[in-house]
Backbone bond lengths (Angstrom), bond angles and torsions (degrees), N, CA, C in turn:
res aa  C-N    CA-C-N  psi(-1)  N-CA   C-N-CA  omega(-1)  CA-C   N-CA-C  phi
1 X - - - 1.454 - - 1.527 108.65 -
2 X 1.499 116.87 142.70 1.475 95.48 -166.79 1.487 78.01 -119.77
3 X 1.709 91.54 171.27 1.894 104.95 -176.08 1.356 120.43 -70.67
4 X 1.226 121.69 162.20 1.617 111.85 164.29 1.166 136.84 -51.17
5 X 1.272 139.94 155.63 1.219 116.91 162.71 1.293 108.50 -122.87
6 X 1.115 121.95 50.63 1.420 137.64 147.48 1.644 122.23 -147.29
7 X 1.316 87.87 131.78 1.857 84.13 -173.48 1.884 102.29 -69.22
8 X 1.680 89.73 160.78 1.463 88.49 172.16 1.715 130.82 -112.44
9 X 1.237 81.23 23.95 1.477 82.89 169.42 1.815 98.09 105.79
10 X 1.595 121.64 137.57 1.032 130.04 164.89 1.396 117.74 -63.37
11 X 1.109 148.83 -14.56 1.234 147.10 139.55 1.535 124.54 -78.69
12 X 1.270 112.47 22.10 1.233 92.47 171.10 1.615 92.98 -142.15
13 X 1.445 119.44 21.12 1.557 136.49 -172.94 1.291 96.54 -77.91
14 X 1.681 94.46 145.43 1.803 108.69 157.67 1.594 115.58 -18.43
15 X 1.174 117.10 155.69 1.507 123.97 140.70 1.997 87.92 53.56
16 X 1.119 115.56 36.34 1.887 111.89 148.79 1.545 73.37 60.47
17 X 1.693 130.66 55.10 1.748 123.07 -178.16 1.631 128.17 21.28
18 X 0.738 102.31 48.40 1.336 120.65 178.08 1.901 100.21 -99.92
19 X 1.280 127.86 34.32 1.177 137.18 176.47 1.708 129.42 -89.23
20 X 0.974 159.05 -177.83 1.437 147.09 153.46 1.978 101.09 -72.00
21 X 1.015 134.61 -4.77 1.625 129.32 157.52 1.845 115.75 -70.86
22 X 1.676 82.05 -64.87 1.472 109.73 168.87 1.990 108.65 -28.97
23 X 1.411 110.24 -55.65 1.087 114.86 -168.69 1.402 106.55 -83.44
24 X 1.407 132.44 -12.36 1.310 124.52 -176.04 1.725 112.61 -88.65
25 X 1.908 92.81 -31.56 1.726 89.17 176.14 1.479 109.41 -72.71
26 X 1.653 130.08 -33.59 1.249 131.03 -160.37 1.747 91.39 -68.74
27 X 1.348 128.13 -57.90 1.585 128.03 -171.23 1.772 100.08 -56.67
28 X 1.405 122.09 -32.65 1.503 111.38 -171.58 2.022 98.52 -74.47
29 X 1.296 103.39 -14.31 1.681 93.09 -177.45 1.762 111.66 -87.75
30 X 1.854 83.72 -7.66 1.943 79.62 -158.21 1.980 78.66 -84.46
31 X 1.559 126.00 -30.19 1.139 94.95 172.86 1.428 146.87 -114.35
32 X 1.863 80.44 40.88 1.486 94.70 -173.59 1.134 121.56 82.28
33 X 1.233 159.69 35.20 1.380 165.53 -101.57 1.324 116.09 -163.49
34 X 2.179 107.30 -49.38 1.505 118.78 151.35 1.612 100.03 -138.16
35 X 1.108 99.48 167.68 1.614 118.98 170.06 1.741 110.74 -62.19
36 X 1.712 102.03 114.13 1.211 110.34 167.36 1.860 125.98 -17.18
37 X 1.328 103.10 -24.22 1.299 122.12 -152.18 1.903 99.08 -106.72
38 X 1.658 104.60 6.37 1.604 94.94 175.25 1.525 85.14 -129.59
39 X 1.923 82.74 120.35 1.737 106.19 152.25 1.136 119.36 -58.74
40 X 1.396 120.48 -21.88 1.781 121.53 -164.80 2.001 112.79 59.36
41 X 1.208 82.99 26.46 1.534 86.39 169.62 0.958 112.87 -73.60
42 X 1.533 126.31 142.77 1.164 130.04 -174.26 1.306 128.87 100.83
43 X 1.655 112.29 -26.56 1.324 133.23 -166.58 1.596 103.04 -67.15
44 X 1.420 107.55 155.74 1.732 106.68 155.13 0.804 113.74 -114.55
45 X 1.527 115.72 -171.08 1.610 112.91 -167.34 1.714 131.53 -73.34
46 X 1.363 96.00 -21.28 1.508 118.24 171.77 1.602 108.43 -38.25
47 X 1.942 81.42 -58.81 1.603 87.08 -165.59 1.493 120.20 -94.05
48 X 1.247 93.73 8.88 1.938 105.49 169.03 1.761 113.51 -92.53
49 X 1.487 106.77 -33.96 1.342 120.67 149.01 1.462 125.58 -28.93
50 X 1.701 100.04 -71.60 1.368 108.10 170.57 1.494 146.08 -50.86
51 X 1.939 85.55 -27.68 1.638 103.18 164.13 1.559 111.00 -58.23
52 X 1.312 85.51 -66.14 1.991 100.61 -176.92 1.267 108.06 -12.70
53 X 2.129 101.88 -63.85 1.588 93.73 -151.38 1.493 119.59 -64.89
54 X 1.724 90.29 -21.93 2.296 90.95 169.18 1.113 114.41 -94.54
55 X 1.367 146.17 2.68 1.388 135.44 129.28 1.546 102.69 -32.50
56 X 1.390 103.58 -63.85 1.828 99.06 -161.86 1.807 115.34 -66.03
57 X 0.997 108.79 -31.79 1.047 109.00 169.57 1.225 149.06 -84.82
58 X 1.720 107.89 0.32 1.375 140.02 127.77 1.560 118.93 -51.08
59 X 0.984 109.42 -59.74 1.622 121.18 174.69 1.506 104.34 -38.81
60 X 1.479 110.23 -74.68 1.221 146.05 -170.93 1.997 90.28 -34.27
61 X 1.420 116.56 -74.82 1.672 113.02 173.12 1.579 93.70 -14.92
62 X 1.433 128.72 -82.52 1.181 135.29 -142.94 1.790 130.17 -87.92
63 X 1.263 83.19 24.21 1.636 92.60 -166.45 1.771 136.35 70.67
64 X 1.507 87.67 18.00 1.459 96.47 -157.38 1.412 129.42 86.71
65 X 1.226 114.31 -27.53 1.745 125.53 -155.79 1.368 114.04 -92.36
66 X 0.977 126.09 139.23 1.781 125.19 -174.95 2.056 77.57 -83.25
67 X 0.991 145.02 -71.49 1.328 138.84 -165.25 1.528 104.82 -35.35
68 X 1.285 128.84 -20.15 1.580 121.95 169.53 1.161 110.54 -108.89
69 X 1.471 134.66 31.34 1.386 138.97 164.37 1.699 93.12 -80.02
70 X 1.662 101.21 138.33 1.720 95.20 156.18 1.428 125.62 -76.69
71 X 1.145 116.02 170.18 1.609 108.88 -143.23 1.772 89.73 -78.45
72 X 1.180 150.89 -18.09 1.379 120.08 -176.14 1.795 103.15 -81.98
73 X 1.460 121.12 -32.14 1.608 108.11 168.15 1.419 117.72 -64.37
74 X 1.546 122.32 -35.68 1.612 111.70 162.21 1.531 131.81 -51.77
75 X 1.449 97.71 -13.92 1.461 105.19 -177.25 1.415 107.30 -93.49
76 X 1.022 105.71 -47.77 1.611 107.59 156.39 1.420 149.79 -59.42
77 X 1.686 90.31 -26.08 1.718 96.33 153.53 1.606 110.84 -75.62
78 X 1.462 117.61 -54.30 1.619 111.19 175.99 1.447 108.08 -27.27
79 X 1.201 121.37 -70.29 1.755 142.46 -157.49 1.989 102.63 -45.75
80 X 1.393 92.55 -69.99 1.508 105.91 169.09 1.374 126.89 -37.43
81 X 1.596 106.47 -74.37 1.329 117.74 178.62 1.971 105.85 -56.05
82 X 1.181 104.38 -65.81 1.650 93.09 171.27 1.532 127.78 -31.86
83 X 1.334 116.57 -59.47 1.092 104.58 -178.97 1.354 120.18 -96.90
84 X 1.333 117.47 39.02 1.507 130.47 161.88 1.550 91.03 -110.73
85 X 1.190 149.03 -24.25 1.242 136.62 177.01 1.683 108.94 -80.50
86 X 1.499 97.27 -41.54 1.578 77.36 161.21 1.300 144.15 -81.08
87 X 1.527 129.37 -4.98 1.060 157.19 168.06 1.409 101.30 -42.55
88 X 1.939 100.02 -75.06 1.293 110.80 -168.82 1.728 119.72 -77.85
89 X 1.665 105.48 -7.56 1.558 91.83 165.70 1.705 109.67 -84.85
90 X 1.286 108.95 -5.06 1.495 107.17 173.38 0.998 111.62 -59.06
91 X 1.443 125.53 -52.00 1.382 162.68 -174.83 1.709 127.90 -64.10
92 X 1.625 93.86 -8.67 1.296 99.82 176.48 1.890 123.12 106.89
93 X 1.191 89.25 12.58 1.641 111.26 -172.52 1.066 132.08 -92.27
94 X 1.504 138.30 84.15 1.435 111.43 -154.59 1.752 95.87 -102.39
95 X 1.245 118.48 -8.75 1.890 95.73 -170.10 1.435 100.23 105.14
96 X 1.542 140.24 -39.12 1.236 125.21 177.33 1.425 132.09 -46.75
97 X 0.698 113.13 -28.74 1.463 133.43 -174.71 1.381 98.18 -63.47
98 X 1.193 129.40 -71.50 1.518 141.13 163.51 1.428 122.32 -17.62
99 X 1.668 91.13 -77.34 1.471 109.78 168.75 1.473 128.21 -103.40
100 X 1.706 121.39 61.78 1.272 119.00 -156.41 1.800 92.05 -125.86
101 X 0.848 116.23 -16.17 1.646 131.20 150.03 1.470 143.81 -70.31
102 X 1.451 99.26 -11.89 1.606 120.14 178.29 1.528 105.47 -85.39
103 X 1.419 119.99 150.12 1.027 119.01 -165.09 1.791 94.65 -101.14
104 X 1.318 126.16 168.26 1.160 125.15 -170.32 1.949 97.54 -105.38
């Protein structure tokens, strides 16, 4: 079976989107990049690519670190990322998957 070649949208992603896509549209909203309000459904990879590289280069300002976000984008990463975690534990998500290899 071969993959799509169109994404289907962050709400309608694996794991309640809790994916490495999932995480690139949620960081492009925390910096404004697109409107909270685009799944990017529909998109291909070109243009999910293209997101990436200004995600990263947003990042990139800050060292990578949500701890060097100024405090109204930290608030906005909290806000986002939170309630995409609750979304997807609604959804059937617990996080193991992630961290099911870490040692305790």
């Amino acid at each position: 079976m071969s993959k799509p070649d169109r994404y289907v949208g962050v709400d309608k992603d694996l794991n309640g989107g809790m994916t490495s896509i999932g995480k690139i549209i949620r960081d492009a909203w925390v910096f404004g990049l697109i409107p909270e309000s685009e799944t990017c459904e529909g998109w291909n990879l070109a243009r999910i690519d293209a997101l990436l590289q200004k995600v990263n280069a947003e990042w990139d300002r800050y060292g990578c670190m949500v701890s060097q976000l100024p405090e109204p984008l930290a608030q906005r990463h909290r806000d986002i990322h939170a309630q995409a975690m609750q979304n997807a534990r609604a959804a059937g998500w617990s996080g193991e998957h992630e961290t099911g290899d870490e040692e305790a």
